[in-house]
C-alpha positions as CSV (number, residue, x, y, z in Angstrom):
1,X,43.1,-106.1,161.3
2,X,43.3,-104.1,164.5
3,X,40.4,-102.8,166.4
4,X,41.8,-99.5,166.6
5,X,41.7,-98.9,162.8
6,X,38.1,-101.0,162.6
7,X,36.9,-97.8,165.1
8,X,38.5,-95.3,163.3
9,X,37.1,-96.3,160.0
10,X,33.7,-97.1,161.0
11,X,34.1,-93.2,162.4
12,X,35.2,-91.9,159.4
13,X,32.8,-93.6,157.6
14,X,29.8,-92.8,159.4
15,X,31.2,-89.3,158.7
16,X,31.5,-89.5,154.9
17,X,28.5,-91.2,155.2
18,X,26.7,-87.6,156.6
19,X,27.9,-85.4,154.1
20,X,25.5,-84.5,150.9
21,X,25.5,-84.4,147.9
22,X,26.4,-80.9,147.0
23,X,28.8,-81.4,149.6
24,X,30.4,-84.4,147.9
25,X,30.5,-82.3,144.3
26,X,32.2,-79.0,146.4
27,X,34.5,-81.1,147.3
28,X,35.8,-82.5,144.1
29,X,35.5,-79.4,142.3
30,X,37.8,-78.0,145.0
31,X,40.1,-81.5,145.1
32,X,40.9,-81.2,141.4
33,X,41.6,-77.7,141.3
34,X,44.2,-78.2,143.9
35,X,45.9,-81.2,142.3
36,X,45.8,-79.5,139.0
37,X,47.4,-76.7,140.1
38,X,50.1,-78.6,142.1
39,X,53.7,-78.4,140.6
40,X,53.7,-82.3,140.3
41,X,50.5,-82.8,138.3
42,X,51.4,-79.5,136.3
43,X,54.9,-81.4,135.1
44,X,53.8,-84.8,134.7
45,X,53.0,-86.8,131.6
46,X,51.6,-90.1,133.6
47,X,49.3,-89.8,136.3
48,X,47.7,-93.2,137.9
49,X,44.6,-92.5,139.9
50,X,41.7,-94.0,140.3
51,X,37.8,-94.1,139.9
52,X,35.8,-92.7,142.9
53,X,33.2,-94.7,145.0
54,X,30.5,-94.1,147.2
55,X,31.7,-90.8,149.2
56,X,35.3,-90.6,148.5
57,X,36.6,-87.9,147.2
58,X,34.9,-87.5,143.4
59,X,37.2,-88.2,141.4
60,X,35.2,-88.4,137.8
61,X,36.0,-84.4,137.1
62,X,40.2,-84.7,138.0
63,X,40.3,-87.5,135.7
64,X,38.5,-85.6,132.6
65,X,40.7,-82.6,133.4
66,X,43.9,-84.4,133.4
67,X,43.0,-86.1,130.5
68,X,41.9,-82.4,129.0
69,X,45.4,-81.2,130.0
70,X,47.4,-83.7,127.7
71,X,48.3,-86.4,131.1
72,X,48.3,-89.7,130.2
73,X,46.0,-91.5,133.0
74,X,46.2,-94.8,134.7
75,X,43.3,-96.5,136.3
76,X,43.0,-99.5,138.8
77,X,41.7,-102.9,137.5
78,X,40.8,-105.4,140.6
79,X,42.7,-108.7,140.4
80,X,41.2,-111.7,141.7
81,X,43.8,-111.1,144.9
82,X,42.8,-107.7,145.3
83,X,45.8,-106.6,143.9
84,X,45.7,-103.9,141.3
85,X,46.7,-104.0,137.5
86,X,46.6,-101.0,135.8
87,X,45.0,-99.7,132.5
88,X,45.1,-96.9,130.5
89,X,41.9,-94.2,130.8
90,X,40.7,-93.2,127.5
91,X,37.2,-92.1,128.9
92,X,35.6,-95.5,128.6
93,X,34.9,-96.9,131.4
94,X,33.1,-100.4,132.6
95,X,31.6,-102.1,135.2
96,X,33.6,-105.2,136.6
97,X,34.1,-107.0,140.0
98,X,31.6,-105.7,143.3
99,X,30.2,-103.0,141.0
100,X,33.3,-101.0,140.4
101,X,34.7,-99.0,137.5
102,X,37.5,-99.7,135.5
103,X,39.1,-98.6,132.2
104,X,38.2,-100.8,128.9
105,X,41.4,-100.8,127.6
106,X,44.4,-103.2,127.4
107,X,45.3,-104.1,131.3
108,X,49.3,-102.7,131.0
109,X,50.0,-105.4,134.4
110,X,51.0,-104.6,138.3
111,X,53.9,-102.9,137.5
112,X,52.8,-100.2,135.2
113,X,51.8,-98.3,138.1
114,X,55.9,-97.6,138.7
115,X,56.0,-95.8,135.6
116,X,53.7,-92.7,136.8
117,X,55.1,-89.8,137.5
118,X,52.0,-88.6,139.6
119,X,50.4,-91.4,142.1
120,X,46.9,-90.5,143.1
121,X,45.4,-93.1,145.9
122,X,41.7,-93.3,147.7
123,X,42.1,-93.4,152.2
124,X,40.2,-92.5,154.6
125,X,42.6,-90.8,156.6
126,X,46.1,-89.6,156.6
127,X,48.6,-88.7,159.5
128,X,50.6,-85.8,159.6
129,X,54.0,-88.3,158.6
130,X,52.1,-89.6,155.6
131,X,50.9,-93.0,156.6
132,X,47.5,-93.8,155.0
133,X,44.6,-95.6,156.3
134,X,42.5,-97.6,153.7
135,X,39.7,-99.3,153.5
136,X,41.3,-102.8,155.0
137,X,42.3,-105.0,151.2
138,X,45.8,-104.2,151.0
139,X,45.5,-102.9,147.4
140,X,47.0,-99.8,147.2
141,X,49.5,-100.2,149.8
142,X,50.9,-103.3,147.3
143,X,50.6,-100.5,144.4
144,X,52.5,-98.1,146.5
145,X,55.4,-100.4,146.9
146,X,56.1,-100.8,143.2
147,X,56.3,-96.7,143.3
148,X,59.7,-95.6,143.2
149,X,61.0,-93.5,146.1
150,X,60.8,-90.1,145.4
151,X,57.4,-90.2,143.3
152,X,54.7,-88.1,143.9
153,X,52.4,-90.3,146.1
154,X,49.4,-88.1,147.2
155,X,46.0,-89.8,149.2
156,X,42.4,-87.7,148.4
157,X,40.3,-86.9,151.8
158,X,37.3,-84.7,153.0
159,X,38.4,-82.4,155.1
160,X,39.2,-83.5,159.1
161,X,40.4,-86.2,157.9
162,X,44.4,-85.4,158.2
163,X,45.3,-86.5,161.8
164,X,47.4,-86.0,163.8
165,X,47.7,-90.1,164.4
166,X,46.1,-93.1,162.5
167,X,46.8,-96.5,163.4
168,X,49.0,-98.4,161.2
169,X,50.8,-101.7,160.8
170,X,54.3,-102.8,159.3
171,X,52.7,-102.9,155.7
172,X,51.0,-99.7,155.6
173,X,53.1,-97.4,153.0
174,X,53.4,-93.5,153.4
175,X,52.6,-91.1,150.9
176,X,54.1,-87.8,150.6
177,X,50.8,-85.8,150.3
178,X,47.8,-85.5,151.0
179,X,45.1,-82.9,149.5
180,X,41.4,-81.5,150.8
181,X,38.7,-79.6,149.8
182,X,39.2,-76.8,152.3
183,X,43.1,-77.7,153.2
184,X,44.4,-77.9,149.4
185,X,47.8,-79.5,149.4
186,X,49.2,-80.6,152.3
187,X,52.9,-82.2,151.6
188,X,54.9,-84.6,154.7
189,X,58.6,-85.2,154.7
């Protein structure tokens, strides 16, 4: 891993780290009323997201809601490898590996996430050509290249936190979106 994107997280971090909780509820509130009111996520009948950590983005309210508004919903499972598998959301959810949550259900395999219509990933930053910076495992960038070209790919961030540059390497995959509290949607490309 570079030691450019070990400063930049550690900055954004530190950051997120600041904010409160009211703050971090604001900010969901705000994050799922943009999504839901996107074009994409208003059309689509699959949507794989995933289950908030920490001071991400909340994400505990969007998922409800989409479930409310007839989507079907995908959730990460953690493979040993830190790859992702991927399970339907019914509202159940468990704790497995490092503390996370995951869905109960049947685990639908790695490939499942290619059938979303609506791809909705965790970062910590996002430049203004879509590439994403994560948290460092690699997950979601191997999930975003099972995504078919032309899917709705969209990172959840605080605001600030679409840049102008982030570092990036060979296997860091774009997505076409990104959306804040304050900034709502913000599409690239």
């Amino acid at each position: 891993m570079s030691e450019a994107k070990l400063s930049v997280r550690d900055q954004l971090l530190t950051h997120r780290n600041r904010l409160t909780p009211a703050e971090l509820v604001a900010a969901a509130e705000q994050i799922a009323d943009h999504l839901l009111a996107s074009r994409e996520v208003a059309l689509a009948a699959t949507v794989a997201a995933y289950v908030s950590i920490g001071t991400e983005p909340g994400t505990g309210l969007l998922l409800d809601r989409l479930r409310e508004a007839g989507k079907r919903v995908l959730l990460p499972c953690l493979l040993a490898d830190n790859d992702l598998d991927w399970a339907l959301y019914d509202g159940d959810l468990r704790r497995a590996r490092f503390g996370i949550l995951e869905p109960a259900g049947e685990r639908l395999g790695v490939e499942a996430v290619a059938g979303a219509d609506v791809v909705l990933v965790p970062g910590l930053a996002v430049d203004r050509t879509g590439l994403r910076l994560g948290r460092g495992g690699g997950s979601y960038d191997r999930a975003l290249g099972r995504v078919p070209q032309g899917t709705f790919t969209c990172v959840l961030l605080h605001d600030g936190e679409v840049r102008d540059h982030v570092p990036s390497e060979p296997h860091d995959r774009p997505v076409t979106a990104a959306v804040t509290p304050g900034g709502g949607l913000v599409r690239f490309r």
